[in-house]
C-alpha positions in Angstrom: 89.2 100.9 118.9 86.6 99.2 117.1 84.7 96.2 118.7 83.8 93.6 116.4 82.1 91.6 119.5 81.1 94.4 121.4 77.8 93.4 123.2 77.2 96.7 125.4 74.1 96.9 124.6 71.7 94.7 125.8 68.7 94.9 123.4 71.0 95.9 120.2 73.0 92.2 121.2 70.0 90.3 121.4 68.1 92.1 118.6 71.5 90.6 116.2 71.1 87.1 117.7 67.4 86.9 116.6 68.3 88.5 112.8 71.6 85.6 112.7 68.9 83.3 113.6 66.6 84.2 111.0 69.4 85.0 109.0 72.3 82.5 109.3 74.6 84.4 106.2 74.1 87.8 107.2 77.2 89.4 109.4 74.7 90.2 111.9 77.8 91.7 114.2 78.5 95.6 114.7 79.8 96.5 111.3 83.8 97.6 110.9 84.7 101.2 109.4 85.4 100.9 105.7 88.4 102.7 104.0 91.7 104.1 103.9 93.2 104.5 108.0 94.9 107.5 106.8 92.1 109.1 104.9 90.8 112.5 105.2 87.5 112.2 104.5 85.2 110.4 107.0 81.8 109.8 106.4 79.7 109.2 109.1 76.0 107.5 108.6 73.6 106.5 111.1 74.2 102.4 111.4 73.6 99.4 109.4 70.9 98.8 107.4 68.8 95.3 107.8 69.3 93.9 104.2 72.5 96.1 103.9 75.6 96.5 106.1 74.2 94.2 108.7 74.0 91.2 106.1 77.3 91.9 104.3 79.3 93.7 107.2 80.3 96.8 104.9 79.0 100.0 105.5 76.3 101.5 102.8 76.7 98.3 100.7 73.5 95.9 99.9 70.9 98.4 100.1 69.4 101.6 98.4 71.0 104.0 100.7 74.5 103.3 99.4 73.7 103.2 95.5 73.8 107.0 95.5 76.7 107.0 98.3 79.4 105.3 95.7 77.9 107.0 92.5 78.7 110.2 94.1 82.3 109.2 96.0 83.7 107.9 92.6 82.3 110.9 91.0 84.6 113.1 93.1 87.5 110.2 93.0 87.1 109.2 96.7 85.9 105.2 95.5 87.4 103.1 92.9 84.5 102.6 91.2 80.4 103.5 91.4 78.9 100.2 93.0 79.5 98.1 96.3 78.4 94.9 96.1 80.0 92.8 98.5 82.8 93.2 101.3 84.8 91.5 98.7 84.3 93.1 96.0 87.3 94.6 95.4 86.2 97.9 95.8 88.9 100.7 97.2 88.4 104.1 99.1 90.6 106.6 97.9 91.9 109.4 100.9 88.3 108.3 102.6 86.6 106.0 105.2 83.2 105.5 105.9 82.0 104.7 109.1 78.3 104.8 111.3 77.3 106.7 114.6 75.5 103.2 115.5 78.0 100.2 114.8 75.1 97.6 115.1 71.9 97.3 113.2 69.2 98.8 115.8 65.5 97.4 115.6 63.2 99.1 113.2 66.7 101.3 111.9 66.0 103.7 115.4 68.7 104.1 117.8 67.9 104.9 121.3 69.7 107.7 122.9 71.9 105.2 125.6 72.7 103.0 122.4 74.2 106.2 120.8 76.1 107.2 123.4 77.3 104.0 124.4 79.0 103.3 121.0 80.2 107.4 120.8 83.9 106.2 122.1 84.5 104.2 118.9 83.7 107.2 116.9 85.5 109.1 118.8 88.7 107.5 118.7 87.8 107.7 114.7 87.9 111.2 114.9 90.8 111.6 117.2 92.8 109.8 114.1 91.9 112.1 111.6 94.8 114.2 110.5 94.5 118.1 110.5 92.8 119.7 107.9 90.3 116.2 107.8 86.2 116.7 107.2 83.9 115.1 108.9 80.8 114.4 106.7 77.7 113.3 108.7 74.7 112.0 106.7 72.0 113.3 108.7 71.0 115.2 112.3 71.8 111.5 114.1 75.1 111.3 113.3 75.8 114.8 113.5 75.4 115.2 116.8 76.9 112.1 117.7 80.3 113.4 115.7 79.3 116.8 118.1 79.9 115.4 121.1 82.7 113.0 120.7 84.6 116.7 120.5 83.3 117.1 123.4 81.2 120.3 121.9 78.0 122.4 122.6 75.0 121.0 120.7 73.7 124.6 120.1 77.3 125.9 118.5 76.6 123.4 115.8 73.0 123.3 114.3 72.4 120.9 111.8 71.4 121.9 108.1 71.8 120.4 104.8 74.8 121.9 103.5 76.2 123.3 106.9 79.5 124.0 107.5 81.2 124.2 110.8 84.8 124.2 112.5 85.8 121.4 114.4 89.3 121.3 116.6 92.9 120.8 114.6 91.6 122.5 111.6 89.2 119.9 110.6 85.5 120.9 109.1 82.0 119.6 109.9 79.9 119.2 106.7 76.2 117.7 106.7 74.0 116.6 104.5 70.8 114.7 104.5 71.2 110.9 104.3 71.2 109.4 101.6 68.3 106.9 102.7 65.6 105.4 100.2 62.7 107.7 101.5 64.8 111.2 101.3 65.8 110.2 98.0 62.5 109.2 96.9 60.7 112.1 98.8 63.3 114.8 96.8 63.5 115.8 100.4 67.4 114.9 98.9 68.4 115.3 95.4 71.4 114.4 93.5 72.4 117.4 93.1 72.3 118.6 96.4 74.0 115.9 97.7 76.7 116.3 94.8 77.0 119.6 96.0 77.7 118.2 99.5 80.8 116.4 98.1 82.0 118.9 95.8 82.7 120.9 98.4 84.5 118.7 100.8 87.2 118.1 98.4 87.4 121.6 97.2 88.1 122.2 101.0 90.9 118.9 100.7 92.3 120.4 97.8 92.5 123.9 98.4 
């Protein structure tokens, strides 16, 4: 189960102590899954952002990777509305979560391997929740991987691509994308549409 004082790793735990010092209102702890416990959408990101779940604690919210993350999940009627703002902003997931490979905000937004794999049981359990039929969408190669081999699966059964789909164990599906981040967005690397697309599809494959 999620940690919210999990200090296992050693330079992640000390990198948060120096940004609460710096920055005495930011959440500055690993960052909680956000969403409905019984949803079957789960979308997995990399881990907090500096200026954005690490300073208000909610995954995607407070910085430019999540502006297109909500347009797009109320779009296809998985958020109550298009923005997140604050933890408490009364904003509701409808039949989805949202959760990160990385729980804690890692220095310069780079994971390390061991850091990876040291917080793949919490994502794990995640997964093991997920009813059958569930998808998995994993914003980028990171967290695909990650989502990989918490099913204990072979990396090279399971190639990541924009718009990828895969079978995972009790029925669920695998999607990726590329994340949502400031410079794929800004590069066209990802487009709107392709990421729309991304979501379209995962609940034609919930609905059908």
């Amino acid at each position: 189960m999620f940690d919210p004082d999990c200090r296992r790793c050693p330079r992640l735990a000390t990198f948060l102590d120096e940004v609460k010092t710096q920055y005495p209102a930011y959440h500055a702890r690993p960052v909680p899954p956000f969403g409905d416990p019984s949803a079957r959408l789960l979308v997995v990101g990399l881990a907090p952002g500096m200026h954005g779940a690490n300073a208000t604690g909610r995954p995607f919210t407070g910085d430019h990777a999540g502006i297109l993350l909500y347009q797009t999940l109320h779009r296809h009627g998985f958020a109550s509305r298009p923005e997140s703002l604050a933890a408490d902003d009364g904003l509701e997931l409808i039949d989805c979560r949202i959760t990160n490979a990385v729980k804690c905000l890692p220095p310069q937004n780079k994971p390390v391997g061991a850091e990876i794999n040291a917080c793949r049981d919490f994502l794990a359990v995640e997964l093991d929740g997920l009813p059958e039929g569930a998808v998995v969408l994993a914003l980028g190669s990171i967290a695909h991987k990650s989502v990989v081999a918490a099913f204990g699966l072979r990396q090279k059964d399971y190639v990541f691509a924009h718009g990828a789909e895969h079978a995972l164990p009790g029925g669920r599906v695998l999607l990726d994308s590329y994340h949502c981040s400031r410079y794929n967005t800004q590069t066209r690397r990802l487009t709107e549409t392709m990421f729309d697309a991304v979501f379209a599809r995962a609940r034609a494959l919930l609905d059908g």
